[in-house]
Wavefront OBJ file of the C-alpha trace (Angstrom):
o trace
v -85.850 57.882 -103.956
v -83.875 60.709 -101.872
v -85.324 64.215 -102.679
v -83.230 66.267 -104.660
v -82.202 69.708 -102.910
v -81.491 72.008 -106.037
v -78.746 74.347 -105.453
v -78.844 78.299 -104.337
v -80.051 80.627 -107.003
v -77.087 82.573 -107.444
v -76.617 86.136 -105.765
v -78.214 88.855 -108.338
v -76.631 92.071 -107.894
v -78.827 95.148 -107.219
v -77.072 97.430 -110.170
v -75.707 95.659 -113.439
v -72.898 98.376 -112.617
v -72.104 96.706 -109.595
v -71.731 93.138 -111.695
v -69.281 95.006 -113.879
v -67.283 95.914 -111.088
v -66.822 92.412 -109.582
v -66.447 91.202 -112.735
v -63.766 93.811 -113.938
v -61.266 94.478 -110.870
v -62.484 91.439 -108.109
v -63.493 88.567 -110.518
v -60.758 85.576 -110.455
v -59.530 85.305 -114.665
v -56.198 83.526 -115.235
v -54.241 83.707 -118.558
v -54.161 80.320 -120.151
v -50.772 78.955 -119.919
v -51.183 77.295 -123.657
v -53.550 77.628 -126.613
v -54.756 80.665 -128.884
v -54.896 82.719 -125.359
v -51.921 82.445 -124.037
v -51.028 85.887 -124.529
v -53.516 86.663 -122.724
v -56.205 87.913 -124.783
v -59.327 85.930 -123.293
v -58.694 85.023 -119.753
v -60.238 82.284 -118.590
v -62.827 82.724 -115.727
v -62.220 81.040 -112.436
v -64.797 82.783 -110.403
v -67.956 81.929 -112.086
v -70.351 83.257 -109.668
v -69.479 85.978 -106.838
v -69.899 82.822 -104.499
v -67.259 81.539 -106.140
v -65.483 84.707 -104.856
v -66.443 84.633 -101.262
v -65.413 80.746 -101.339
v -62.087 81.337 -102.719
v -61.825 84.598 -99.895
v -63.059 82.665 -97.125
v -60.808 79.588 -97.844
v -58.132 81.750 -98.356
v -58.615 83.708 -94.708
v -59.508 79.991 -92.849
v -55.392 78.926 -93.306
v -54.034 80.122 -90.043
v -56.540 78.282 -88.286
v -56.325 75.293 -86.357
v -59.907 74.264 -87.762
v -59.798 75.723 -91.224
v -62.937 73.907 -92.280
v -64.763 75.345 -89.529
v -63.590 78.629 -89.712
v -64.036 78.324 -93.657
v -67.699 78.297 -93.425
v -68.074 80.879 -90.553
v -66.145 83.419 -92.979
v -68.092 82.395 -96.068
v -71.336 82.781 -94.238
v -69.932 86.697 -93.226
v -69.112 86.928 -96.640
v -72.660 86.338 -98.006
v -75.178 88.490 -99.352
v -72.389 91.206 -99.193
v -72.578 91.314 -95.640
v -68.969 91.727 -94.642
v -66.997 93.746 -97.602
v -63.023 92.586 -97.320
v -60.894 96.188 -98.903
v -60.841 95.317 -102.843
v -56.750 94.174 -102.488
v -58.225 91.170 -100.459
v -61.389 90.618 -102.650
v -58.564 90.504 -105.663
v -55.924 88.893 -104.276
v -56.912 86.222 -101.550
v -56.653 82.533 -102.820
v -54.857 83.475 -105.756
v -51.353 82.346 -106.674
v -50.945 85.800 -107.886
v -47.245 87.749 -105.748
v -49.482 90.492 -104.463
v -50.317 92.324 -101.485
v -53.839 92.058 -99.305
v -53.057 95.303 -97.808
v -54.228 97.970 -99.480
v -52.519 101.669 -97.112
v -48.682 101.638 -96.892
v -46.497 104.494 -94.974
v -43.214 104.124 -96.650
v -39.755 105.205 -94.456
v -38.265 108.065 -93.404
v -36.867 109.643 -96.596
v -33.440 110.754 -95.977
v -31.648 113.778 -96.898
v -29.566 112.455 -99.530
v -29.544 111.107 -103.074
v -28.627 107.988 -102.585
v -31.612 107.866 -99.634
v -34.624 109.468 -101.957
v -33.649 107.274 -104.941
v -33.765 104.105 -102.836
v -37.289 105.158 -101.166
v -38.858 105.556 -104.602
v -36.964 101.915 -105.442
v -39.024 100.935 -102.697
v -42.295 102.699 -103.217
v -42.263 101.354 -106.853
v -41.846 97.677 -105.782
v -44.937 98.366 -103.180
v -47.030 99.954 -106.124
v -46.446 96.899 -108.383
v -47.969 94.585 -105.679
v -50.771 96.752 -105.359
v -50.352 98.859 -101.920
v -51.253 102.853 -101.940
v -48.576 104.693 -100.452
v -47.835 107.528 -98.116
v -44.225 110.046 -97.490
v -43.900 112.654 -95.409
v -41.844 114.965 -97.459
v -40.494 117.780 -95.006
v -37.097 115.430 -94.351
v -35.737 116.544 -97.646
v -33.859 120.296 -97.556
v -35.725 123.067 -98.625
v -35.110 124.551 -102.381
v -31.753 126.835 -102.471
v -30.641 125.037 -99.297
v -26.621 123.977 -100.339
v -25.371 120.609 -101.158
v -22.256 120.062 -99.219
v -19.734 118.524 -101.668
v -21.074 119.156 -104.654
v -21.186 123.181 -105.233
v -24.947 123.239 -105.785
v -27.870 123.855 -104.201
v -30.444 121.437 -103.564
v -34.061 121.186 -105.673
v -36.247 120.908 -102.950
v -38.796 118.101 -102.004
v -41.313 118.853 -105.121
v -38.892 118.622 -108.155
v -38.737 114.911 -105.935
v -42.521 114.878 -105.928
v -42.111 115.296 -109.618
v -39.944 111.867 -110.268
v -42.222 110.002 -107.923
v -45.258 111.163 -109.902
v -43.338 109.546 -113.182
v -43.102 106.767 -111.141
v -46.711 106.307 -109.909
v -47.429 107.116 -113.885
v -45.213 104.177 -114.934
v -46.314 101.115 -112.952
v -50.066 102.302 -113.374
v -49.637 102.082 -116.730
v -48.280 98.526 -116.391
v -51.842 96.975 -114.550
v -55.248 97.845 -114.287
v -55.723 99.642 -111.157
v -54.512 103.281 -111.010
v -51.271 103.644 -108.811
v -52.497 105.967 -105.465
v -49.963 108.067 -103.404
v -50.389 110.791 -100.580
v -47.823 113.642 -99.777
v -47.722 115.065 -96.431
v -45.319 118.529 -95.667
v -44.822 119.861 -92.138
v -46.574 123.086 -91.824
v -43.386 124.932 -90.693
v -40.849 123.272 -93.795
v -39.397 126.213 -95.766
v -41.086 125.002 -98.871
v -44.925 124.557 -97.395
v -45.768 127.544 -99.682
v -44.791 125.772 -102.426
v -46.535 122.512 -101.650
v -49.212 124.566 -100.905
v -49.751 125.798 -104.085
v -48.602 122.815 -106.491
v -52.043 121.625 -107.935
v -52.405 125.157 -109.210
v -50.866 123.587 -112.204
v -53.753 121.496 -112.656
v -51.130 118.998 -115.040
v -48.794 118.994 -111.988
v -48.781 115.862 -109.270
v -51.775 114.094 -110.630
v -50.850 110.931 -108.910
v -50.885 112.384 -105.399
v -53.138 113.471 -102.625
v -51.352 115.970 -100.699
v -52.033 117.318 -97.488
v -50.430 119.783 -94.632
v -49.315 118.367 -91.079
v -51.194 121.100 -88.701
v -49.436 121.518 -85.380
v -51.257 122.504 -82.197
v -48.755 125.570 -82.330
v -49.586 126.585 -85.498
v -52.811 126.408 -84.940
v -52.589 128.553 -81.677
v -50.367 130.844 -83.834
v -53.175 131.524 -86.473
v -55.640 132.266 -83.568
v -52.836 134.539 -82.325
v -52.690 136.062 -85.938
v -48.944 135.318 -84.878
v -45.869 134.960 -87.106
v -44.372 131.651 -87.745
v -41.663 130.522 -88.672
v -40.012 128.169 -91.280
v -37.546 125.556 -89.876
v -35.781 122.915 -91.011
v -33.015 121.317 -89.266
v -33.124 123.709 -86.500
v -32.268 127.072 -88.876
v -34.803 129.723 -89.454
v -35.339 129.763 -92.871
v -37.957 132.829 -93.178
v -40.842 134.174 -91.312
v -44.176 134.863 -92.320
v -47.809 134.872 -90.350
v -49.342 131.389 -89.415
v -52.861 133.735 -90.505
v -51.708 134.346 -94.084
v -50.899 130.551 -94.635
v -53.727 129.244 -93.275
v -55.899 131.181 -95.750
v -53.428 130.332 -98.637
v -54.282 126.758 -97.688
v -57.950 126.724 -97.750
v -58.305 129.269 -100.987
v -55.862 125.968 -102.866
v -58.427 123.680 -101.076
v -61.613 125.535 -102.605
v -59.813 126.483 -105.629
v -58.302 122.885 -106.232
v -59.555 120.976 -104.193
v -56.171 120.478 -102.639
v -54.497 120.638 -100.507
v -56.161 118.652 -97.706
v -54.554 119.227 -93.761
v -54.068 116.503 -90.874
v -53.882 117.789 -87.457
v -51.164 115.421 -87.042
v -50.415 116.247 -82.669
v -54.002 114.881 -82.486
v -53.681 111.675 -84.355
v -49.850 110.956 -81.768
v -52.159 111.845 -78.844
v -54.759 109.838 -79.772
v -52.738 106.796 -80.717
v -53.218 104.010 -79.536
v -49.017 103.050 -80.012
v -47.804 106.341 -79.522
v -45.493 104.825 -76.654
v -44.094 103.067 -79.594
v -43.833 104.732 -83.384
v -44.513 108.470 -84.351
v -46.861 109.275 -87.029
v -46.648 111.639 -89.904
v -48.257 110.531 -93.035
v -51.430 108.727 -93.802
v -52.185 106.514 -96.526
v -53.585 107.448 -99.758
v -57.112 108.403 -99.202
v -56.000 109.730 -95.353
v -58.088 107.506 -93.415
v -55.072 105.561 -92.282
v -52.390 107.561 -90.166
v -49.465 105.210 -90.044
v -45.843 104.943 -88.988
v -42.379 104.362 -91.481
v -43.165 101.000 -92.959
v -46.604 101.160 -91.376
v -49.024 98.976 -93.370
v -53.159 98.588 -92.388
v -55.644 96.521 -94.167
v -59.196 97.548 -94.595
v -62.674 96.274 -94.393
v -66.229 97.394 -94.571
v -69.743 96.079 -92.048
v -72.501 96.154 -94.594
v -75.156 98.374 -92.336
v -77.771 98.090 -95.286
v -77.735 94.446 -94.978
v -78.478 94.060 -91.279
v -81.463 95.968 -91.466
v -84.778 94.025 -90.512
v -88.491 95.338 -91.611
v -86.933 98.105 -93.675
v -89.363 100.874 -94.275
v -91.552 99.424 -91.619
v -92.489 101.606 -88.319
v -90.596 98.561 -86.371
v -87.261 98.540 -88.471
v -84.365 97.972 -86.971
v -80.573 96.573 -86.533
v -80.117 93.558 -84.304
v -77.381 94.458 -82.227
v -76.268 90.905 -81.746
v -76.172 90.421 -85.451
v -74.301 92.658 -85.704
v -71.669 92.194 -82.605
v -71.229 88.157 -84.182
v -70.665 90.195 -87.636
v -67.834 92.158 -86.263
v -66.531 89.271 -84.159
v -66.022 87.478 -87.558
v -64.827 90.566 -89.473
v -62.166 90.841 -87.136
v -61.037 87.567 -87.150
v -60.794 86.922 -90.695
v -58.674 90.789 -90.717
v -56.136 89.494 -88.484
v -55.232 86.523 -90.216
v -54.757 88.466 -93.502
v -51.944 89.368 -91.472
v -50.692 86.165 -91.300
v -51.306 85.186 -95.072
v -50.391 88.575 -97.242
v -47.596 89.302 -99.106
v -45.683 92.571 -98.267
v -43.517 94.096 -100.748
v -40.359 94.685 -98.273
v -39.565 92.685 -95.442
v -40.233 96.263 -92.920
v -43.505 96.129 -93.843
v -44.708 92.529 -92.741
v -42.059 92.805 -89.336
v -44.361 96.216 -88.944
v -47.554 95.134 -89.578
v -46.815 91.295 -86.977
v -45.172 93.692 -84.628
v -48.730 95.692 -84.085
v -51.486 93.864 -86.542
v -53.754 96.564 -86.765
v -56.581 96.174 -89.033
v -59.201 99.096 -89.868
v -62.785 97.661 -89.477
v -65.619 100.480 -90.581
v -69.181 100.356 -92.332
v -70.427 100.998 -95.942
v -74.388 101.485 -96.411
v -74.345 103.543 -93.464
v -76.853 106.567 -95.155
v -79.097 103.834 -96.984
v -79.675 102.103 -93.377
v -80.329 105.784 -91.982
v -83.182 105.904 -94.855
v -84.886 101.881 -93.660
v -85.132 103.442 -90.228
v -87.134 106.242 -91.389
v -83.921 109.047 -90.516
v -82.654 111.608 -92.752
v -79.147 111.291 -92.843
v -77.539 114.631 -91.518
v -80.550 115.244 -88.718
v -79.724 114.702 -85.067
v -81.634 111.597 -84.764
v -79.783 110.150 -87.534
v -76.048 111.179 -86.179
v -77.420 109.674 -82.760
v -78.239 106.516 -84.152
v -74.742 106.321 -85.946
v -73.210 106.913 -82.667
v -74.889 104.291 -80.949
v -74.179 101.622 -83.937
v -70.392 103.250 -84.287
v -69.548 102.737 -80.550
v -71.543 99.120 -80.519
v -69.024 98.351 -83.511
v -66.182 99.926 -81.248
v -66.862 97.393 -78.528
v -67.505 94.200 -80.216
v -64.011 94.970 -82.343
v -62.082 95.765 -79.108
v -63.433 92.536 -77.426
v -62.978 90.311 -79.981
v -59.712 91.188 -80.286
v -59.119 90.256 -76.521
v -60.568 87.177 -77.377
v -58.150 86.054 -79.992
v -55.127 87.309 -77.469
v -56.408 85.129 -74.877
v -56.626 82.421 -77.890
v -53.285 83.113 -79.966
v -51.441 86.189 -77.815
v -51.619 89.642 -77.894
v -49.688 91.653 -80.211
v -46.184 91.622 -79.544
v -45.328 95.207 -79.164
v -48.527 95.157 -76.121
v -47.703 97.374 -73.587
v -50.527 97.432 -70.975
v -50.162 101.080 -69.039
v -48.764 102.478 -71.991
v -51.436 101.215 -74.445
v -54.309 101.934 -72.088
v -53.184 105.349 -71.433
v -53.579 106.331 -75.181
v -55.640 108.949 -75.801
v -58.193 107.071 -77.305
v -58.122 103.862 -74.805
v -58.544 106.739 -71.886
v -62.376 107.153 -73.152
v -62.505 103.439 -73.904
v -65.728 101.933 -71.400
v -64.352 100.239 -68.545
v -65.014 96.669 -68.446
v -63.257 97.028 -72.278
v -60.456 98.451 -70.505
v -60.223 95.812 -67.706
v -60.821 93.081 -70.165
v -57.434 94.783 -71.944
v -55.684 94.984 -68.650
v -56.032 91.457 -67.628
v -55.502 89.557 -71.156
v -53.677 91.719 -73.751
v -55.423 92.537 -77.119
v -54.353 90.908 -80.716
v -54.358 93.966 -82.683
v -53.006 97.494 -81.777
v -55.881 99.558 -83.710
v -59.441 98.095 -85.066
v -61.436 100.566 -86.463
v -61.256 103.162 -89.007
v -63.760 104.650 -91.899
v -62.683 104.421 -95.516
l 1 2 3 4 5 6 7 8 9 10 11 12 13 14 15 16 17 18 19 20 21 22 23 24 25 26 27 28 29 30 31 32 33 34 35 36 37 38 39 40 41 42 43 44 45 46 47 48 49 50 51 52 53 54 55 56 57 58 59 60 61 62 63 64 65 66 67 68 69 70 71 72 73 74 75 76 77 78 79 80 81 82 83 84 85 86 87 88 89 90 91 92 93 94 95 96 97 98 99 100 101 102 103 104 105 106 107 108 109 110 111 112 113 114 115 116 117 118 119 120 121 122 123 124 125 126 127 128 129 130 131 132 133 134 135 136 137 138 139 140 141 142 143 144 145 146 147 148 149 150 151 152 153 154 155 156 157 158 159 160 161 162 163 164 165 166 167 168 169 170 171 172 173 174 175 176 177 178 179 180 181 182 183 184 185 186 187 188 189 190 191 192 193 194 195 196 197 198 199 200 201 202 203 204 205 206 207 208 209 210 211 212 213 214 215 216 217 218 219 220 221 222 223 224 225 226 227 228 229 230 231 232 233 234 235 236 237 238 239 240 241 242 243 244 245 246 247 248 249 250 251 252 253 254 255 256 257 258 259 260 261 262 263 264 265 266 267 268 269 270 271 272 273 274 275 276 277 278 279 280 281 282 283 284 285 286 287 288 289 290 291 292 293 294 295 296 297 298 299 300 301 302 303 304 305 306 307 308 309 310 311 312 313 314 315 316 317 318 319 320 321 322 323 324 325 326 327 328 329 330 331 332 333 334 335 336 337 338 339 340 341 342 343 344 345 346 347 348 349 350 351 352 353 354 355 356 357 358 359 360 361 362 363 364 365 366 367 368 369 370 371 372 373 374 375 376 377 378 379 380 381 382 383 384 385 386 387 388 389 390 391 392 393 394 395 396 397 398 399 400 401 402 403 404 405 406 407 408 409 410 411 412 413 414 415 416 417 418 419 420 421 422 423 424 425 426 427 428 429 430 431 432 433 434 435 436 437 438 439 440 441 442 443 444 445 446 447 448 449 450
């Protein structure tokens, strides 16, 4: 008689809070289609277990490749024990019939400076909402308030009384699902309505859908330093004058009185950009981690640093570095075929996102693995230990993506001299950078912290 190999216990979760999170937003239910729940009352549970989750996931994420079964099991195995964390729009949506998106930060376009232009931008934000996508818009392309509409005899409302309507929106199609509708507002520090935007959440029932923050200039900030006067532009007329000093300080007293609003030294994210031969930057997505382009669209994913830990507690504890470079090697992998397999809302964002398939790989657990090693998060031994395990993560990412290019081509928008001249790829090690030279790289940007 064959012995009988009893299946895996399944996974317990560390916090029954954690359990009710899978099981409320992640957890696989479909309506019956017949019956007393049809109208959808009691759903009926596909995902029994949370492997059931990471099987469906890793299935899901195998498709593109030529060895699906293979690649199936690989993934699952990354998936385990909560070792890899796909962004919660993959967790939800990946093997499912459902018409929704696996990416959760979306840049919308360029809003133009008409009616007809706004009202079809929010058409569009809506329809990326209802998949599931947080947005970003860079306001400061609509006229300032007072500024005359040609045609009409009136003058223009300015960009919040816009803000306004696509609050309503964000309002509406949350209330329609389960997950709350997320949107950030960006206004260029120099726009003849920044005082305004500014102060917004001073009306604490105002904007509740959005994060907002400032674009910073270098210039501005040399003009504060300068305790310099600045002026307010839009479409090259001067619209007023005041000092770069006494707006800086009427941002951060909003920020500590409200919270909001945040600022994004926006020259530093173009210099640093990997594409900036290619696409100009001036939002982010909703929680800012994500600058992206018009149409730009990044999905996310999280290294589980608390579950690579060996002999935690112990005077010997420690990460295994190459654990953890055949973790990342995997995480990216399974990232760039989401790119292959997602829905996108409108057809700019999935020609943006196969044009530069940039994926945002970062950690989670990062202060509880601190704490196994015996470091206090915040001391200097702790923030040199992140630094080593952050640029370890850097490499394996950029490497594995020159792995896939040599397997299934670089990304098609690749520009060698331009790309490695980036501001970020000129501190990028050197063998990384030959490596780069000589075979391309499959996705334009790897990394990023959610």
């Amino acid at each position: 008689m064959k012995d009988v190999v009893a299946p895996a216990a399944p996974v317990q979760f560390d916090m029954p809070i954690s359990e009710m999170i899978w099981d409320a937003k992640y957890r696989l239910k479909e309506a019956p289609t017949k019956g007393p729940a049809a109208e959808g009352r009691n759903l009926a549970v596909q995902d029994l277990t949370v492997e059931d989750t990471w099987r469906r996931i890793a299935r899901a994420l195998a498709q593109p490749e030529k060895d699906a079964d293979l690649w199936e099991e690989r993934f699952y195995d990354a998936l385990s024990g909560f070792r890899f964390l796909p962004a919660g729009r993959i967790t939800a949506g990946a093997g499912t019939d459902r018409n929704v998106t696996l990416f959760n930060c979306y840049v919308m376009g360029t809003i133009p400076d008409s009616m007809a232009g706004i009202f079809d931008m929010l058409k569009e934000a809506a329809l990326t909402m209802q998949q599931g996508g947080g947005i970003g818009y860079d306001f400061s392309t609509i006229r300032p308030q007072g500024a005359p509409v040609i045609g009409v005899g009136s003058d223009a409302s300015g960009p919040l009384s816009f803000m306004d309507v696509w609050d309503a929106m964000c309002r509406t199609i949350m209330s329609a699902g389960a997950r709350r509708g997320a949107m950030m507002a960006t206004m260029r520090c120099d726009h003849p309505d920044i005082e305004r935007f500014v102060d917004a959440k001073a009306d604490a029932a105002r904007l509740r859908n959005f994060n907002m923050s400032v674009l910073i200039t270098d210039p501005f900030m040399d003009a504060v330093k300068a305790d310099a006067d600045w002026d307010l532009v839009f479409n090259g007329k001067v619209w007023g004058t005041i000092k770069a000093k006494d707006l800086w300080n009427r941002i951060t007293t909003n920020t500590y009185n409200h919270a909001e609003p945040g600022v994004i030294f926006i020259d530093r994210i173009n210099a640093a950009n990997n594409l900036g031969y290619c696409e100009t930057i001036a939002a982010t997505n909703p929680c800012g981690e994500q600058p992206l382009p018009p149409y730009g669209a990044c999905l996310l994913g999280s290294i589980n640093m608390a579950r690579l830990v060996k002999n935690a507690y112990e005077s010997n504890a420690e990460i295994c570095l190459d654990e953890l470079n055949d973790l990342v090697r995997l995480a990216v992998r399974m990232m760039d075929n989401v790119v292959d397999i997602s829905n996108f809302p409108l057809e700019q964002q999935r020609a943006e996102a196969q044009a530069k398939r940039r994926i945002g790989l970062g950690v989670t657990g990062l202060a509880d693995a601190l704490l196994m090693l015996g470091l206090r998060y915040g001391s200097e031994d702790a923030a040199a230990q992140t630094e080593a395990w952050m640029k370890a993560i850097a490499r394996a990412s950029y490497l594995a993506s020159v792995d896939l290019a040599k397997e299934k081509g670089a990304f098609p928008l690749f520009e060698s001299k331009a790309y490695l001249s980036s501001g970020f790829m000129k501190g990028m090690d050197d063998d990384v950078r030959g490596e780069i030279a000589e075979h391309g790289i499959r996705n334009a940007l790897l990394t990023s912290i959610a």
